[in-house]
N, C-alpha and C positions, 0 to 999 in steps of 0.2 A: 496371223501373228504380226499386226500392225504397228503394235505401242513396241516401240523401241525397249522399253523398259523389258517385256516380256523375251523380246530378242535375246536382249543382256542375259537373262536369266536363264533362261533356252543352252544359253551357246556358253554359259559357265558350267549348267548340268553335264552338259556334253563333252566340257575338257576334263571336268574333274574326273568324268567315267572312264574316258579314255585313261588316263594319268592311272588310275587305280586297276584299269585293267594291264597297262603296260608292265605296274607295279607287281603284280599277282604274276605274268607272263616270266619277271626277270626273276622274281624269285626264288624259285628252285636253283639255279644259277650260284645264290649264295648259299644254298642249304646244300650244297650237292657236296658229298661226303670225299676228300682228298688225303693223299698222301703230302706231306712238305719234306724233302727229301734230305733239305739244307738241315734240318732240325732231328732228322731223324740219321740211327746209326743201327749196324747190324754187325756184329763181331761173334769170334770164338774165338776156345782156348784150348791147346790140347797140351799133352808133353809129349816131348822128345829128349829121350834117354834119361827120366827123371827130372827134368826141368820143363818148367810152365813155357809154352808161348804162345803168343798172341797175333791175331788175323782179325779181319776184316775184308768186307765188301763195299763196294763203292759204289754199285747202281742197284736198285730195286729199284721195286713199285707195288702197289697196291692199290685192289679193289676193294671198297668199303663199303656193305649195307647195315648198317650198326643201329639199333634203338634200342635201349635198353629194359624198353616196358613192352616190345615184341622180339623176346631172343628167336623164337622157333624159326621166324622167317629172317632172321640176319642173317649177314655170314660176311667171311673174311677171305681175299686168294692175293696169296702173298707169291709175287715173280721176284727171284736173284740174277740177273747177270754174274754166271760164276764167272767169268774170264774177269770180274773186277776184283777178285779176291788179292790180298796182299797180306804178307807178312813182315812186310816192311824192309825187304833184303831183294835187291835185283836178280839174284844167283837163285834165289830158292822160288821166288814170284815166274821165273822162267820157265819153271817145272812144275808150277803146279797145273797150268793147262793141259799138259800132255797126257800121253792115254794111263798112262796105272794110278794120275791123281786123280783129277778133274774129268779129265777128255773132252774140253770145249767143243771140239772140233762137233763130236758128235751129241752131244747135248750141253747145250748153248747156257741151259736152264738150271734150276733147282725152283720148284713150285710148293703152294700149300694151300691147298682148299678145305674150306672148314667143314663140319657138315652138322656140326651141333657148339651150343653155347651155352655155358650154365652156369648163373647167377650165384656165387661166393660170399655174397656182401659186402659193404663197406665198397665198394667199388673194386672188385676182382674177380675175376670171372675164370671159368676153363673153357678153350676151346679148342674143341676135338677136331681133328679130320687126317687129311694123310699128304705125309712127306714124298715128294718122289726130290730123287737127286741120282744123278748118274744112269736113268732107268729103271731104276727101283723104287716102290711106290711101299711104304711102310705107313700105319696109322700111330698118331701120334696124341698126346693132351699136354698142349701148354698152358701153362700158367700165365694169369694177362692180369695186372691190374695198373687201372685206370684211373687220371686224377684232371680235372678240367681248369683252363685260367681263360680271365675274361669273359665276354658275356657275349651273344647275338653272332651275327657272320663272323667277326673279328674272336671267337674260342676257340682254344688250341686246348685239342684233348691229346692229352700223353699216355701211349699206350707202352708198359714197361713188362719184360718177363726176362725166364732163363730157361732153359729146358736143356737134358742130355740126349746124346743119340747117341749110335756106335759107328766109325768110320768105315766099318769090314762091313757091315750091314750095306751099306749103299756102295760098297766095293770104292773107298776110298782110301788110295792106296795100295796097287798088286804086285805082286807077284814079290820080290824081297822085301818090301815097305810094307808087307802084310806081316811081319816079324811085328808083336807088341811090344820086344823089349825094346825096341829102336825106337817107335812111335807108337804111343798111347792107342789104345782104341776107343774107350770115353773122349769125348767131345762136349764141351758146353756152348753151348749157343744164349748167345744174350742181344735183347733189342730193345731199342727206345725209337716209338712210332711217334711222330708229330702227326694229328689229324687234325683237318677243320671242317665244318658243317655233321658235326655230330651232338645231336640232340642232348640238353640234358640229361647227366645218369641218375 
């Protein structure tokens, strides 16, 4: 490879290959499927003694294998840090860790693993699997629908629902706080997931 010129040419083959395999390498990088925590929220609402109140969580996270033209093999596993829970009151946020609400101490968590997902249309979906909270593992079907903005790395899929549970079912709440007429046993749980690197629905 004498002639300079083939050099040149040689050794342009050779960056571009490189460059396109660096490119192919980072890739998955932008496609990898994320929670945005800032964007996203997690709340409920129960009553107490005939009046609405409102709660939230402050930390999650989420595992995400999502495509929408292979449900069988996706799936969803949603983590709560319950000690971020608040109802926006210092006095009542102090109790809800302790053992007849929450019980931090001894499960840190509230989890949800899907284990099926099925196609609604129009971009909503159901997705089944089971609640544990408190040590108690119940199966559940939320309601999910899904709406996308922007295009490429830079799309932000919003994953929206509401679902009920029952707070005595996960032993939330004992021993006098188990009375419904004090506190409700219907719970509504409501979410707005922000994801990115999730494919076209």
């Amino acid at each position: 490879m004498s002639n300079p010129k083939e050099s040149l040419s040689y050794l342009s083959i050779v960056a571009l290959s490189l460059a396109a395999t660096a490119l192919l390498i980072a890739q998955p990088a932008f496609a990898q499927q994320k929670l945005t925590p800032a964007q996203s929220e997690v709340s409920f609402q129960f009553k107490q003694m005939g009046v609405p109140v409102d709660g939230k969580f402050t930390k999650f996270d989420a595992q995400v294998s999502f495509d929408a033209t292979k449900l069988a093999t996706s799936k969803v596993n949603f983590t709560v840090d319950i000690a971020s829970a608040t109802l926006g009151d210092k006095a009542t946020d102090a109790e809800l860790p302790k053992a007849p609400w929450f019980n931090t101490a001894k499960f840190p968590q509230a989890t949800f693993a899907s284990s099926s997902i099925k196609a609604l249309g129009a971009g909503k979906f159901e997705v089944a699997g089971k609640l544990s909270i408190k040590g108690v593992s119940q199966d559940v079907v939320v309601p999910v629908a899904m709406t996308q903005a922007g295009a490429g790395a830079a799309a932000v899929t919003t994953a929206v629902g509401t679902f009920p549970m029952k707070r005595l079912t996960y032993k939330i709440g004992e021993g006098e706080w188990a009375d419904t007429s004090m506190v409700a046993d219907p719970v509504q749980v409501k979410f707005k997931l922000a994801l990115i690197g999730i494919s076209k629905l």
